[in-house]
Every structure is written in C-alpha cells, then in structure tokens.
N, C-alpha and C positions, 0 to 999 in steps of 0.2 A: 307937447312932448319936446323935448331936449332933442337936439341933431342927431346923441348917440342912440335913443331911441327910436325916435325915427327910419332911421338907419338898420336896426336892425330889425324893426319890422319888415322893413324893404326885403332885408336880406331873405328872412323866413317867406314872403308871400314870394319873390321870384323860384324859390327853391321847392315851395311847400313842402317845409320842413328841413331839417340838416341831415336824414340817414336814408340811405336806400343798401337793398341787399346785392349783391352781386357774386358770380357763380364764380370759385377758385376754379372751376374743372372746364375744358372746355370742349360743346359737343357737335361735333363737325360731321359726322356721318352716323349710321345705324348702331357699329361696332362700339364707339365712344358710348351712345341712347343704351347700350346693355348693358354696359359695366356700371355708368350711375343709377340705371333703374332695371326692372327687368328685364334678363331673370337675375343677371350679377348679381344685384343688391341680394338676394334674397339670401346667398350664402355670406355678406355682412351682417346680414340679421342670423345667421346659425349662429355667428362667432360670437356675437355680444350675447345672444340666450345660454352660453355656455360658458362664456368669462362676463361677466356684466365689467368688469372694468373694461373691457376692449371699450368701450363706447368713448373714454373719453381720448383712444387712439384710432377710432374711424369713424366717428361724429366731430361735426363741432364743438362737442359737449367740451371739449380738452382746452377747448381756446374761449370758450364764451361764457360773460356773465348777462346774469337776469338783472335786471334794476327794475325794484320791484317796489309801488308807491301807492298810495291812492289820495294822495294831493289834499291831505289835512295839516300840513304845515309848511307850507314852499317857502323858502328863501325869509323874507320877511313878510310875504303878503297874509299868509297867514294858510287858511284855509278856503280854498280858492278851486278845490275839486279835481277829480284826474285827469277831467281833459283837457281844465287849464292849466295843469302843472305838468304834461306833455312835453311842452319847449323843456324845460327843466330838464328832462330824462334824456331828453334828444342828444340837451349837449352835454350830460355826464356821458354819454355812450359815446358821442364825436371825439370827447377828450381820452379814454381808456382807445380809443382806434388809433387816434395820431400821436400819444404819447408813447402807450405801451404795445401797441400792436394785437392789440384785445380787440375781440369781438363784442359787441354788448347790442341787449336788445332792451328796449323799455318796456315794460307791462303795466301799464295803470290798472289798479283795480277800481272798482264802484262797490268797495264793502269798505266796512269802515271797524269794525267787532273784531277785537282781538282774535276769537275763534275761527272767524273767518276770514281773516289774512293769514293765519298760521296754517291752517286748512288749505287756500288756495295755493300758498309755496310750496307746502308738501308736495300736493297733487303737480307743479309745473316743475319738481326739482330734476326728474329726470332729463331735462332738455338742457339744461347749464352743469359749468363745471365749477360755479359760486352765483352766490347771490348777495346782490349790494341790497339791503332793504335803505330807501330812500323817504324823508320828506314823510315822514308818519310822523302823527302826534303825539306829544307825551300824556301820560304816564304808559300809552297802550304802547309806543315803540318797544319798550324796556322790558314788558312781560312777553310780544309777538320774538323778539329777538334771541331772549333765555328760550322760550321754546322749541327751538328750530335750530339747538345747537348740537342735535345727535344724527341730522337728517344724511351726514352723509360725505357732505360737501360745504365749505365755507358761509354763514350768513353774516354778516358783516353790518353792520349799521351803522355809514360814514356819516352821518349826521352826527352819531355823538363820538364814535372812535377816531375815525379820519380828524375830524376839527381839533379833537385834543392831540391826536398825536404830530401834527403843525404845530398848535398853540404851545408845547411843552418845549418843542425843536426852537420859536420864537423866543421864547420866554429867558431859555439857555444864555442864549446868543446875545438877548437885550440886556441883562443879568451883568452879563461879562463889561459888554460895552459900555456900561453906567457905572461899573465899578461895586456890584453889590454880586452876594451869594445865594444862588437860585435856593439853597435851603432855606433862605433868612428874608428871603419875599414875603411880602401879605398880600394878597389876592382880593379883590373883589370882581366877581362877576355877574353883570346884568344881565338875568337869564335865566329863570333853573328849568327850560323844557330841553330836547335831547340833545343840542348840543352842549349848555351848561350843565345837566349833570354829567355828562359824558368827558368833557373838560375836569370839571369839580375832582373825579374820580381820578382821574389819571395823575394833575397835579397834586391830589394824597396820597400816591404809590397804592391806590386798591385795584383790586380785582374784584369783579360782579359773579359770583357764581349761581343760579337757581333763584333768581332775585336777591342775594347777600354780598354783602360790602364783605370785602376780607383784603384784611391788611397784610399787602406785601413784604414784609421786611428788607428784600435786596432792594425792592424802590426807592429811591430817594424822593421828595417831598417837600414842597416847600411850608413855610413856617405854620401860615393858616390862610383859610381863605374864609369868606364871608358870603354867598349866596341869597340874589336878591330875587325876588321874582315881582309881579306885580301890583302883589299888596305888601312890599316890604322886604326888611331883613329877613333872610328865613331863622327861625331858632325853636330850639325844641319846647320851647313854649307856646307855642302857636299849636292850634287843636284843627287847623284848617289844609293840612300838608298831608301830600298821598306818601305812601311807605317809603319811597327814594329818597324825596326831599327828608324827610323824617329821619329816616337810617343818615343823610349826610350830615344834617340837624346834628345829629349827636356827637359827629366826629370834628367836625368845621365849627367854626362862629366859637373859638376859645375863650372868648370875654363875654359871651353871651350878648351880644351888641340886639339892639332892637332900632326899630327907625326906618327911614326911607332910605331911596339910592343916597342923596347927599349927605346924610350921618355915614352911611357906610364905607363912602369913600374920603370920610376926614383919616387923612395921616397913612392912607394907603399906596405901596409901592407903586401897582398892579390894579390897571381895570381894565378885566377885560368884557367886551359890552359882545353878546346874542341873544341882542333882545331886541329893538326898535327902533327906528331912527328916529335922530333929533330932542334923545329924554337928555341930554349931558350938557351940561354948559362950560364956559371956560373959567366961569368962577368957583363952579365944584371943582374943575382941576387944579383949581388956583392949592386948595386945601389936601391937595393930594403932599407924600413926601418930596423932597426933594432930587431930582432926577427920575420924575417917574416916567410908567413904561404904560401906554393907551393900548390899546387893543381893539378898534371900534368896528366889530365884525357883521352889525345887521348889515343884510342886503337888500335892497336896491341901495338904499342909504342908510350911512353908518351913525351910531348914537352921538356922536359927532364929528365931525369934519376935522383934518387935519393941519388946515388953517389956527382954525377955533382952539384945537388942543393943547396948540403950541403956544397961542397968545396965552393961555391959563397955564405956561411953567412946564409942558411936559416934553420930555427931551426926545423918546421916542415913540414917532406912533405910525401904527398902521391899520390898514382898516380890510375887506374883506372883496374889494375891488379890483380887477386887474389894470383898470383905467389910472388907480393912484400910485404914488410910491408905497412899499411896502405891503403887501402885499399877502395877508394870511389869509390863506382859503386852504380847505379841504385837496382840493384839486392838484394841489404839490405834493401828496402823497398817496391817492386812491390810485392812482393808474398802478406804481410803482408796488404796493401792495397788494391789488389782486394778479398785476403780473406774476409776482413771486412765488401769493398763495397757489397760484394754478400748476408754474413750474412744480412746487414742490408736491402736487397731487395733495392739498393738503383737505384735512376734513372739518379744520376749524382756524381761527384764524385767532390765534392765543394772545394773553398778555405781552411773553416774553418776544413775539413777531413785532407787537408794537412799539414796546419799548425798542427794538434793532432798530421800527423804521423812523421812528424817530429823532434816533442819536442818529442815524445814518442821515438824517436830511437837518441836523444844525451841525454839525460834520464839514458841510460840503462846502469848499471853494473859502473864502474871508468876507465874516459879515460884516458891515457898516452899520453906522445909525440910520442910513436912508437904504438899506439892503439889507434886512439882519436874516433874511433866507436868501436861497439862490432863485432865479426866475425857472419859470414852468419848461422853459424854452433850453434849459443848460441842456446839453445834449447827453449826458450820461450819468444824469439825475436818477430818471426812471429806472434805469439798470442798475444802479449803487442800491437802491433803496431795495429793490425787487430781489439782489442777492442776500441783502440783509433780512429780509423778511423769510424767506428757503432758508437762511442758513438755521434761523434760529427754529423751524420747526422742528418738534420733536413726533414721531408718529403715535 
C-alpha cells in the first residue's frame, strides 16, 4: 500500500471508524432524565401524532439525512458489498457534519432488488429529513430513485446528480478558460453507469421524470456528447442497452459514431472519464481537439493521471481526488444541497435546485486552469450553494 493508504487505515483502526453519536441535550439530574424521556417525551409524541410535520421541529428528523447503500458500486472498486463500502458512507456523513452542519447517518442495506431498496427507504423514511441514496448500481439506481420521489421527503442520488451538477459547474468554467462555448463542446464520457448517465443528462439540458428523458428547453446544453460504456460507443444500434442508455442512444451520439473509447475520443473537446482507472493513454489525448478539457474522475485512480494527460496535449485536467489539483468530486456540492434542501423543508429536490446549485458553485470566487472550482474548504461555499438550492424551490 502507498503511505496515503496506509495512513489512513491507521487512521480508521485507531478510531474504529469516523462517526460516533453524541447527545445535544444534556442530563445532569432526574428533572433534565424527564423532559428527554419520561413522562415529558410522551407529550412530544401528542404533538407529532397531531401535526406529523412537528417531527422535523422536535426530532432530528429537521437536521438529518439517511445515506442509504448497499455497496454494489463503490467508488471504482466496483461491487464490493455493504459492509465493505461502510468507510464510504462514514465519510459522506463526516463530510455533510463538518461542511454543512448536517446530521447524517449511514444505513447499508444487504438487499440488492430494486423492490426491496425502495421498500426498505419507504419503511426508514420516517426518521430523516432526506435521503442521499448512495453507491447502488446501475440500471436499478435510476428505477429505486423515480420510485421514492412522492415519499415525502427528498431522495437524491449523488452518484448521478451531485457528479453532474460539479461536472456542469467544471465544465463552464474550463469552457471559458480555453476559450470555447460550453454550447459548442462535444463531450465524450467513459462511463454510462450512474454517474455517466446522470452527467449525460444534465449536460443535455433533460429532466428524468417516471423513467423519461424530457427535454428542458430553458437548459442550455452542450453540442453532443458521445457515451461509452464497456463494450463500446453507445448508439441506437446496439440491441444490447437497458432503456436509459437507449432513451440517451437516441438523443446523443449525432453522427451515429460506433467504435471503442479511442475512435470516440478522435477530435473531441471534452472527456470526461467514470469509469476505471488506467483505460486512457496520452496518445488517445494526443487525438483529442485542440485545448482540450480531461475530466478523469474514477476513484481510487483516475482513467488517467494528470501527468500522462498533459504530456498527450490537454490543457486542462482534473481528476476526482482531493490529493490532486483540480479537483471534481461530488463532495463540492452534496453538503451544500441537502443543507438547502432541508432548510427549505423541501419534498424533492428538482431540476431547477440543480441547475441554482450548479451555476452557484462555477460562480464562486476566479477559476484558473489549475483551479477551475473553489476548494471544499472555501468557507462560504456551503452556504452560497445551500441558499441557492432554498431559493429555487418551488412547493
């Protein structure tokens, strides 16, 4: 293992693990033992059985999300199980604590059956006041997610929204700094499980309603993108594509391109890679356009290194690391958008919120080619974004 590995195994076995709960209230004598339990509580429980919204002003429920997984697609390792993909949950919950001031609790599941993830959220929705669904595999993320979007309360799936609405904020910003028009981009993305269709989508200006693509009109959009996955260019010729890739099939891939990653990325602006590490070379970016723009977002390691990308012509890149420069991950705007979604009491968490938190985090502060977002750390990230997300809901 690498030092930085190392390291932070260290860190998990001295701690076993990054979260522990601890009591806002504190109870020092009998008088304090009956107001948090009985008999007190017991007229907190009148009030919620008579307003059910009180709950999310005398519960946790107001301040806390569920991150809710069952570890069939973590990071890049792939599917690796819920107890392996634990660490994972642990520190999207440490990051919604020390960013936004959110509560969050992980919940692995051990079912894997679209029915029965949608089934178990239902059943735990009463104890949050959103739910991140985390690290599920595609095509079931995309149909667990449409289902569980009348429950009540936010379901969110940062795997494919969170990533694109970074990737879009990126993309802006690298656009500008290279001298081209984020509409007159071409796109290639190594990837089409949830976070490239979830990217895919967003960089077309659609919305997913009931499993349906539907074209936004006030979105803007860049020119086309190209969707590769692992046998290939996707395109509507291929008999082997589940409904998503299919439905994007038909709106992407303008030239009907067929071939592997490297035909796909001859003469393209834009690649953006969540898919694996180490498929990319610096001779396929040799072939890319002039000043283009990398994106090399698998995790642990990126489809390639930023060394490698630059020696192959590309002006900017980033990868999905906090260890490197540049720096695109999810994590620059999940805290900031379920802060938001919570303030606004919201019961979904719309296009028109993403699009806010989006333009609100390429927005912020002056990108560079070695900085084209703000670092995680800006102090009043979290809160630009989280107002933008409240402002734009509509009830």
């Amino acid at each position: 293992m690498t030092d930085l590995y190392t390291q932070a195994v260290d860190l998990h076995k001295v701690n076993i693990g990054k979260l522990d709960v601890f009591s806002r209230v504190k109870v020092n004598d009998k008088h304090d033992l009956s107001l948090v339990y009985t008999p007190g509580v017991a007229q907190v429980c009148r009030e919620i059985v008579n307003d059910p919204d009180k709950g999310f002003e005398l519960t946790w429920r107001g301040r806390t999300v569920g991150i809710v997984s069952d570890g069939s697609a973590v990071l890049g390792l792939g599917n690796i199980g819920a107890l392996a993909g634990l660490p994972v949950m642990e520190g999207k919950a440490l990051i919604l604590s020390r960013f936004a001031g959110v509560t969050a609790v992980p919940l692995m599941m051990d079912v894997h059956a679209e029915e029965e993830i949608v089934q178990l959220v239902k059943a735990v929705a009463p104890t949050y006041g959103a739910i991140n669904l985390e690290d599920i595999a595609a095509p079931i993320c995309f149909a667990v997610e449409d289902a569980l979007q009348d429950i009540g309360i936010p379901v969110f799936h940062d795997d494919q929204h969170g990533t694109a609405i970074v990737v879009a904020a990126a993309l802006r910003n690298a656009a500008k700094l290279v001298g081209k028009k984020y509409e007159e981009l071409n796109v290639v993305i190594s990837g089409s499980g949830a976070a490239g269709i979830g990217i895919a989508q967003l960089l077309l200006g659609l919305d997913r309603v009931n499993g349906q693509f539907i074209q936004q009109k006030r979105l803007s959009k860049v020119r086309n993108i190209i969707l590769v996955d692992s046998k290939g260019i996707v395109n509507k010729s291929r008999t082997d594509l589940n409904r998503y890739k299919l439905a994007l099939a038909r709106i992407s891939n303008k030239n009907g391109k067929s071939g592997d990653l490297i035909e796909a990325m001859r003469g393209a602006d834009v690649l953006i890679g969540v898919s694996k590490g180490g498929i990319v070379t610096s001779e396929m970016v040799a072939h890319m356009a002039n000043n283009a723009i990398v994106l090399a977002m698998a995790n642990p390691d990126p489809e390639i290194m930023p060394e490698d990308a630059k020696k192959g012509g590309a002006r900017i890149v980033g990868t999905g690391r906090s260890d490197l420069a540049n720096q695109i991950n999810n994590s620059l705007a999940f805290p900031g958008i379920f802060k938001g979604a919570l303030e606004a009491r919201a019961k979904r968490i719309t296009i028109a919120m993403q699009i806010a938190a989006s333009e609100a985090l390429s927005s912020f502060g002056n990108p560079t080619e070695n900085a084209i977002l703000p670092d995680m750390f800006e102090s009043k990230l979290v809160d630009i974004i989280a107002s933008a997300v409240k402002g734009a809901y509509v009830q």
